[in-house]
C-alpha positions as CSV (number, residue, x, y, z in Angstrom):
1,X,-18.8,-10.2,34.5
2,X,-15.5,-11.4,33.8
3,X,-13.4,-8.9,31.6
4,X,-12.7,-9.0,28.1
5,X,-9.5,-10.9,27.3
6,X,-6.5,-8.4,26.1
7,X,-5.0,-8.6,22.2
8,X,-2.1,-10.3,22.9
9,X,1.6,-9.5,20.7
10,X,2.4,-11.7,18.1
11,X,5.9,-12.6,16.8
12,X,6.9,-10.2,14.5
13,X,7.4,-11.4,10.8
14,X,9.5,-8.8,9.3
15,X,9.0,-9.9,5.6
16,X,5.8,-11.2,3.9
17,X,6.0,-13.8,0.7
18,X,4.3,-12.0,-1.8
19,X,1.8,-14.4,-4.2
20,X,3.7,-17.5,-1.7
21,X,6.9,-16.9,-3.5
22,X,8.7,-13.2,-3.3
23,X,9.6,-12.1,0.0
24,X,9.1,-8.3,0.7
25,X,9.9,-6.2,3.8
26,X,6.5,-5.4,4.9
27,X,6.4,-1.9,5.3
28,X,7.5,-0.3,2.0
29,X,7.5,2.8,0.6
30,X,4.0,4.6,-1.4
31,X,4.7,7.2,-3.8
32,X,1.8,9.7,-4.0
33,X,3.6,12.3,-1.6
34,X,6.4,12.7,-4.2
35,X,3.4,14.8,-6.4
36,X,1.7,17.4,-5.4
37,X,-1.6,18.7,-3.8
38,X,-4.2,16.2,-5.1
39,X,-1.6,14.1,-6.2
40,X,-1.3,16.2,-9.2
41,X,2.1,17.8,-10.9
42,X,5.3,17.8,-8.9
43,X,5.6,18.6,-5.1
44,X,8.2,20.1,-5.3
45,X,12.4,19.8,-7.0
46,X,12.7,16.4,-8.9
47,X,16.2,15.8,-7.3
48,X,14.5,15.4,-4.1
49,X,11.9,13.2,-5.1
50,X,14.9,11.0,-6.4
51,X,16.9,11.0,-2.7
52,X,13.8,10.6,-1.3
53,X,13.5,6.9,-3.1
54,X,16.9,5.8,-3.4
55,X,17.0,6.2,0.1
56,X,14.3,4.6,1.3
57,X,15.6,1.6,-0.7
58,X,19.3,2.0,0.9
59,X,17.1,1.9,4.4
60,X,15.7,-1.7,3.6
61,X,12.4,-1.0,1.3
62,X,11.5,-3.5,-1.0
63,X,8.3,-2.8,-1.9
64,X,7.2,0.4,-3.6
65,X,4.1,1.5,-4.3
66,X,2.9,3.6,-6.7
67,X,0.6,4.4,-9.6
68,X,0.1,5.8,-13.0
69,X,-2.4,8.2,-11.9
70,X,-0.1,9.9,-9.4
71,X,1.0,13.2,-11.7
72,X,-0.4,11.7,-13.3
73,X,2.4,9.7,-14.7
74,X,5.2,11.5,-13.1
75,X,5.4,9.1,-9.9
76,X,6.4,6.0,-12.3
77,X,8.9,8.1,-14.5
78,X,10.6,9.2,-10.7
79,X,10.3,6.0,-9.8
80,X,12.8,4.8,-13.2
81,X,14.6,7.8,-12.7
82,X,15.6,6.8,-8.9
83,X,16.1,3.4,-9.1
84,X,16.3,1.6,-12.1
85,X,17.7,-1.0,-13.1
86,X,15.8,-2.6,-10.5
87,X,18.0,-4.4,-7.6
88,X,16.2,-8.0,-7.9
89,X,15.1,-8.1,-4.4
90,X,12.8,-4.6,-5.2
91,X,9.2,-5.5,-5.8
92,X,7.9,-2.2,-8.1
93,X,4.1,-2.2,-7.6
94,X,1.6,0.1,-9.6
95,X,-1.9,0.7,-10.4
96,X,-4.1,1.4,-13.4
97,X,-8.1,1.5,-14.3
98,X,-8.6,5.6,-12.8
99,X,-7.6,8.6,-15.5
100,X,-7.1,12.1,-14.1
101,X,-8.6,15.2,-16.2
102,X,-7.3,17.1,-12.8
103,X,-6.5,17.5,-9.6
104,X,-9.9,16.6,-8.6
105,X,-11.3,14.3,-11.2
106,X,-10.7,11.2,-11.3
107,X,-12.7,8.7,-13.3
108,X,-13.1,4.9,-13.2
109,X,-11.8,3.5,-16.4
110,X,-12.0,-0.6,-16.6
111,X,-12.7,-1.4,-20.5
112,X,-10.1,-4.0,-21.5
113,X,-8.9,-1.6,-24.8
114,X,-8.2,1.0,-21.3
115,X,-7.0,-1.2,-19.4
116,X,-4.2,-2.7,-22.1
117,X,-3.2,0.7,-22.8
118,X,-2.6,2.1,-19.3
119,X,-0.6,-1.0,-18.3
120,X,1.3,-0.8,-21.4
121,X,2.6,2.7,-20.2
122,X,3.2,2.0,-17.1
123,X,5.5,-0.6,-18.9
124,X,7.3,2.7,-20.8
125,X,7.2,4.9,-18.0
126,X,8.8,2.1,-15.4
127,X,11.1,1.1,-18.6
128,X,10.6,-2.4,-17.3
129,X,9.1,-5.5,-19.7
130,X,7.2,-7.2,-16.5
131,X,5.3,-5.2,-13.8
132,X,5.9,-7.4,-10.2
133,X,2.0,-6.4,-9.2
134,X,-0.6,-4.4,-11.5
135,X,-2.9,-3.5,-9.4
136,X,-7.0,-2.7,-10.3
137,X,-7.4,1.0,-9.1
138,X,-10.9,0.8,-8.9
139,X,-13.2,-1.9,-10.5
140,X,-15.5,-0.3,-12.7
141,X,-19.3,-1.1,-12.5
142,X,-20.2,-0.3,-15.8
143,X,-18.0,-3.5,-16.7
144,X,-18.2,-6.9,-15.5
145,X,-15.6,-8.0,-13.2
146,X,-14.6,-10.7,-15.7
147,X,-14.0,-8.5,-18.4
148,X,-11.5,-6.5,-16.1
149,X,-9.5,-9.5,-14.2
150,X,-9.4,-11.4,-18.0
151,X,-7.6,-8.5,-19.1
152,X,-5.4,-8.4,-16.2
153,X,-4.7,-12.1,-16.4
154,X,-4.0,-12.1,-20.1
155,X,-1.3,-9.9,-19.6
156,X,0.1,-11.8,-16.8
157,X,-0.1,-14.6,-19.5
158,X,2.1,-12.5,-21.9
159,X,4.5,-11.8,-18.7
160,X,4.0,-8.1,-18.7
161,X,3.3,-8.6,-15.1
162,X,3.8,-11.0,-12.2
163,X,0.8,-10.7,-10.0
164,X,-2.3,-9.3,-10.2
165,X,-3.6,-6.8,-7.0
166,X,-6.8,-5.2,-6.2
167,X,-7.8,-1.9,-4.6
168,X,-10.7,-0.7,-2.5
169,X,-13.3,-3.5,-2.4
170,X,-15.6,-5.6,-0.1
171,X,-14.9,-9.0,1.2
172,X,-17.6,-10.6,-0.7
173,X,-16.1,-8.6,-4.1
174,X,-12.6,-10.2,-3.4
175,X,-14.1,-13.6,-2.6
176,X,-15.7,-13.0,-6.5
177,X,-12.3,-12.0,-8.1
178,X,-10.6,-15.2,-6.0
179,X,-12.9,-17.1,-8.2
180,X,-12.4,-16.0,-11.7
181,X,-8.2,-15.6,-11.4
182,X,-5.4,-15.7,-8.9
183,X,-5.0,-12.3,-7.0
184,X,-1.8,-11.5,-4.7
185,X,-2.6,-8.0,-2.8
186,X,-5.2,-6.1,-1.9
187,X,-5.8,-2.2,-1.4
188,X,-8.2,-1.2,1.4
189,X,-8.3,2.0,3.4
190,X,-7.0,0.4,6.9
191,X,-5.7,2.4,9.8
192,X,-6.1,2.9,13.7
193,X,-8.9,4.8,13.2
194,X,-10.5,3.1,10.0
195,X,-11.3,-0.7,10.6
196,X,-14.4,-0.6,7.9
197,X,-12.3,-3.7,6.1
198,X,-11.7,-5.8,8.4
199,X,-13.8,-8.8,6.6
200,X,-11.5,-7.9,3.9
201,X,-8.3,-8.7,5.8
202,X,-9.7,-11.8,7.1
203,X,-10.2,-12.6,3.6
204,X,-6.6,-11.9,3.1
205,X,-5.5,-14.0,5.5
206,X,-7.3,-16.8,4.8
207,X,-6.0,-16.7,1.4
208,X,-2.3,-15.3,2.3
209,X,-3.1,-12.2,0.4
210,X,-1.1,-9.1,1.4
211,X,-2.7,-6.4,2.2
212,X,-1.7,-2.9,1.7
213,X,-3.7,-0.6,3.9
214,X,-3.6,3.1,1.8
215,X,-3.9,6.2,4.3
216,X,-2.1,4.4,7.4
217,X,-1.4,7.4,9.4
218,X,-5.5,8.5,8.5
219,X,-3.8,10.6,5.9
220,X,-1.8,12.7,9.2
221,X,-4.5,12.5,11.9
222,X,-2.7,10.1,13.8
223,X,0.2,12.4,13.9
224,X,-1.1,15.4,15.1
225,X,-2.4,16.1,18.7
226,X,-6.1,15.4,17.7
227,X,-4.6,11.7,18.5
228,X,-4.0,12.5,22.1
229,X,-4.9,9.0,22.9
230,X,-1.2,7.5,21.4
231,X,0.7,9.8,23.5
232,X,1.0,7.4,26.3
233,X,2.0,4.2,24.4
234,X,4.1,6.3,22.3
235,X,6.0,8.0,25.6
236,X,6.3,4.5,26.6
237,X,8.6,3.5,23.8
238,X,10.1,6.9,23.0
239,X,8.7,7.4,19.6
240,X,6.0,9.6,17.6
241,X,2.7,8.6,17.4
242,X,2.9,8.3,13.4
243,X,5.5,5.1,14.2
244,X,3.1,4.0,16.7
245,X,0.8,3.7,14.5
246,X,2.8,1.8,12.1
247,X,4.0,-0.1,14.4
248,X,0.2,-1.4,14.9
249,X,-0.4,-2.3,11.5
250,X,2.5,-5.1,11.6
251,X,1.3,-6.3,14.8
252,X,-2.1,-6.5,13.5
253,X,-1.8,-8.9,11.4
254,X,0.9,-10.6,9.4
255,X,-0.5,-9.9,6.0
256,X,-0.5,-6.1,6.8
257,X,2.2,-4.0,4.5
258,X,2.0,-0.9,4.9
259,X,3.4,1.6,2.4
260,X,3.5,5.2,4.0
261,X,4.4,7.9,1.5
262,X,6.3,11.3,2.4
263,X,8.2,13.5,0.3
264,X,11.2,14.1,3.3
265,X,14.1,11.9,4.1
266,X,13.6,12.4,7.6
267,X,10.1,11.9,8.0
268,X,11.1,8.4,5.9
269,X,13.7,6.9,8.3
270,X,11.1,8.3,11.3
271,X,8.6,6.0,9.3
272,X,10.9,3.3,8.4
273,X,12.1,3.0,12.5
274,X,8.9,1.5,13.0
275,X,10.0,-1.6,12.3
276,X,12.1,-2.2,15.7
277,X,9.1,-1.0,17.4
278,X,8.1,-4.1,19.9
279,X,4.2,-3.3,21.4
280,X,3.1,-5.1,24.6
281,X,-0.2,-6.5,25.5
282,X,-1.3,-3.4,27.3
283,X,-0.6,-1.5,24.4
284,X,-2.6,-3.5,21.6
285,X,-5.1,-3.2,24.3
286,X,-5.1,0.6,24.6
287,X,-4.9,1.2,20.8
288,X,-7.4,-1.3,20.2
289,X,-10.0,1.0,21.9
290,X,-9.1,3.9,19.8
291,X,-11.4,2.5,17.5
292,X,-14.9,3.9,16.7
293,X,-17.9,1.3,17.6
């Protein structure tokens, strides 16, 4: 039987042209770790939250993620606290269409009037008049998708925001929204360990979408030592398995920006070293097979 041929390393793009025009370093910076336990109040002192973005944006991040349900609301205000005004390479990207009664309710919320409202304070809280990507939270079945994506696309009209995103949704969802407006990003859960959306980034690609896989690191099990299986490509390159896994992502596929969130400097530049990190065939091959059948 003659063997399966190995994944083969691509050429590295470093940046990605978001919506074909605004180039971002493609692996950014997510916000959620800057709150605390169910992304709910602060994690911990405000000042550090602060360092923690303005350095990731001294360290090359242009692309931060966030959204106005982290706090809820107190990831956007840290956000404006850290870094604006807003250098004009930084693409600030948030979310709206979930509300939070607490740290473990969350509910879908996609009516236009709700919609409006939360983009408009995420306008406040950013203290910015246009939002580079407003992105769908989660599209709400009690409301057709239409209704949702008009609403988002009138306020791109108004120039409230740039581009429009979308998170967690199937490939023949994204194929529906691609017909009713134009749509830059896309959220999916995406990791070494998590391919369920892979239709979804081929959809991407086809349509040079970016998408922005959330839990990257399987929310810390590919850090740990239950991922015993990255110890030997990571060896190979003298780095942790959590910039291994990174380091995956941008060889996966050139639409892939990751945004990795963490609430400690160090852990940031750890993240943010992934970048130089070079794989070889052997090692696509032995990371592809860490994935479930």
């Amino acid at each position: 039987m003659p063997s399966m041929p190995q994944p083969q390393p691509q050429p590295l793009d470093d940046t990605f042209l978001l919506g074909g025009e605004v180039p971002v370093r493609r692996l950014g910076y997510g916000t959620a770790q800057l709150t605390g336990p169910g992304y709910w109040g602060p994690r911990g002192e405000r000042e550090d939250a602060v360092a923690v973005l303005r350095a990731a944006v001294e360290q090359g991040v242009t692309l931060v993620d966030t959204a106005d349900n982290y706090g809820p609301g107190l990831a956007e205000e840290l956000v404006a606290e850290a870094l604006h005004p807003y250098r004009d390479e930084l693409v600030i990207a948030t979310k709206g269409g979930v509300v939070r009664t607490s740290d473990d309710s969350w509910h879908v919320a996609g009516r236009p009037e709700e919609l409006r409202a939360m983009c408009e304070a995420s306008l406040r809280r950013l203290r910015t008049d246009r939002i580079d990507l407003y992105q769908l939270h989660r599209l709400d079945p009690e409301v057709p998708m239409a209704d949702q994506l008009g609403t988002l696309d009138a306020l791109r009209q108004e120039g409230k925001i740039r581009y429009i995103g979308l998170d967690t949704l199937t490939a023949d969802q994204l194929e529906q929204a691609l017909s009713l407006t134009g749509i830059a990003s896309v959220q999916n859960r995406f990791n070494l360990l998590d391919r369920s959306s892979d239709a979804v980034l081929k959809v991407c690609e086809a349509h040079g979408l970016a998408f922005l896989p959330w839990f990257p690191l399987a929310n810390g099990a590919l850090t740990g030592d239950s991922a015993a299986a990255l110890a030997a490509v990571a060896d190979r390159h003298g780095a942790t398995r959590g910039q291994i896994a990174l380091a995956w992502l941008l060889h996966r596929s050139p639409v892939l920006c990751p945004t990795p969130g963490t609430g400690s400097t160090v852990h940031l530049a750890e993240n943010l070293e992934a970048r130089e990190i070079r794989l070889s065939a052997e090692d696509l091959s032995s990371l592809e097979a860490l994935a479930p059948a």
